[in-house]
N, C-alpha and C positions, 0 to 999 in steps of 0.2 A: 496758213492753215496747216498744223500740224498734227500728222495722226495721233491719236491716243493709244496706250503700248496695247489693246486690246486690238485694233487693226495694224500695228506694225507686227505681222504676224508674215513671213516670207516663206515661198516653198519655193526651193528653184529643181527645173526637172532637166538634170542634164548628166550624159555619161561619160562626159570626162572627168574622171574620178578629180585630175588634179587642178583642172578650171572652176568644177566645182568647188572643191577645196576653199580656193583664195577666194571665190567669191563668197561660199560662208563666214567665211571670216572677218572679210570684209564690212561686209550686212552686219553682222554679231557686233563689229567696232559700233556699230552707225545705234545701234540700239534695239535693232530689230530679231527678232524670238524666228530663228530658221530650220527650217525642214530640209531634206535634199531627198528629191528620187532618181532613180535612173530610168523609169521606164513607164507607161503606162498603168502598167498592175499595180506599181507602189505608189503609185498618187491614187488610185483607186483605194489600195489598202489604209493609205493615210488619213484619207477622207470618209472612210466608213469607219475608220479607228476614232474618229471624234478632231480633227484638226479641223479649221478652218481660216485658211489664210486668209489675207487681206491682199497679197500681193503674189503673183508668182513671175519666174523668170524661166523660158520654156525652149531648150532647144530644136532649133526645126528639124534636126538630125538625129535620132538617136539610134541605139546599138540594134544590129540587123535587121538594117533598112527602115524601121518603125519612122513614122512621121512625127513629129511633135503636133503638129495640126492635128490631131489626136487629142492630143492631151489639152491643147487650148480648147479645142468643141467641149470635151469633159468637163472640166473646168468653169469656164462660161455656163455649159447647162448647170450643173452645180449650184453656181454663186455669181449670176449676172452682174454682179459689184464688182466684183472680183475684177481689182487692176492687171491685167498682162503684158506681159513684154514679153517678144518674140527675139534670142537672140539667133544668127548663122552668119555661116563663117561664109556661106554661098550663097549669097543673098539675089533674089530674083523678084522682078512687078509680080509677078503670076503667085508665088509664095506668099508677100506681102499681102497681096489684094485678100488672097483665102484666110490669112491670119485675122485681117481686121474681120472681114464677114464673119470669121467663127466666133469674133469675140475678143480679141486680142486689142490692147491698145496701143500698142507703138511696135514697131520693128524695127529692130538694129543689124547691123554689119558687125560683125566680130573684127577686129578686136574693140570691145568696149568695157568700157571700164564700168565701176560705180558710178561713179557722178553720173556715165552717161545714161546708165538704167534709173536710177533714181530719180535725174531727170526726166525721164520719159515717164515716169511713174504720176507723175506730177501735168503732164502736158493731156490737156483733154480736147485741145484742135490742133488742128493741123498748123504749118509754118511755110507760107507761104515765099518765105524767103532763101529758105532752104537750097545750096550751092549744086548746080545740078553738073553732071560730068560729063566730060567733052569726053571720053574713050568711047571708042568703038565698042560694040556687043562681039564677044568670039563666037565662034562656032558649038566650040563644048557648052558655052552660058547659056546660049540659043538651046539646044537640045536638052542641055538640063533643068531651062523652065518649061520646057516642052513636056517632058518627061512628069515634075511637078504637079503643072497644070491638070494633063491625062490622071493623076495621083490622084488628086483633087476631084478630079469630074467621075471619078469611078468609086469613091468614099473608101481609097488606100484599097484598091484590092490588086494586087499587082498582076494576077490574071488577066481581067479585064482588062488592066491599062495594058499590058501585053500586045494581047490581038490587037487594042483599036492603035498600037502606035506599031503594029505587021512585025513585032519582034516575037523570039522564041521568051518563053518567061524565063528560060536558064538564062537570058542571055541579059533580059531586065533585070535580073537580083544581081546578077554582075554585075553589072554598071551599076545600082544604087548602090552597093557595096564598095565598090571602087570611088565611087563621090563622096565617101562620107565625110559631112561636115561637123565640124567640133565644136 
């Protein structure tokens, strides 16, 4: 089943200028009609400007601190068709689990290529075959899905996630600043 060039319509929301870059490019080889935003407000703008993708590809990190779990809730209220992929480079269950609830259909680990978003684009159940990993969970992965999560349970308000995780919020924009994933 191959889309028809009216749903090969891609928006990818990510602010690395030059990841974004290759993957436009990329996508553009493959035949697909691409958008790029960096942020919430320009997927907002693009979608009230008259775009409507069929596909988007949505970083969970984007520039100061924003969530992309944003952009996929957006997104999804939007255009519930609307295929999503969640790519990060800091991938966590607790991230994961919020991407699919808002709406997202697959989540990836950076580095990933094309094929393996485009594959993902394509998969509508789960793979229960899937190579699971024997490493250990660190300490910083532990507190940065922790951190996440609290993201999550608070609808990104870092206030909130603040007090209920007893930090000072100068001391949360630090650390989400310092995590940033590409």
């Amino acid at each position: 089943m191959s889309p028809t060039d009216e749903e090969r319509r891609l928006l990818i929301v990510e602010d690395d200028a030059a990841f974004a870059r290759t993957l436009y490019r990329s996508f553009e080889r493959r035949g697909y009609a691409v958008q790029r935003a960096a942020s919430l407000a320009e997927v907002q703008a693009l979608l009230d400007g008259g775009e409507r993708p069929g596909y988007a590809v949505v970083d969970l990190k984007l520039s100061g601190g924003a969530s992309g779990l944003n952009c996929v809730q957006f997104l999804h209220e939007r255009d519930p068709d609307m295929v999503i992929v969640v790519l990060t480079g800091y991938a966590s269950i607790a991230t994961a689990v919020e991407a699919i609830k808002l709406g997202a259909r697959h989540y990836l680990a950076k580095p990933a290529n094309t094929d393996d978003i485009e594959a993902a684009f394509g998969r509508a159940e789960g793979n229960a075959e899937v190579e699971l990993s024997g490493r250990a969970t660190s300490l910083k992965t532990l507190e940065w899905e922790r951190i996440h999560e609290t993201l999550a349970d608070t609808g990104f308000n870092v206030s909130e996630t603040a007090r209920r995780l007893g930090l000072h919020r100068r001391t949360l924009a630090r650390k989400l600043e310092k995590q940033r994933v590409k």
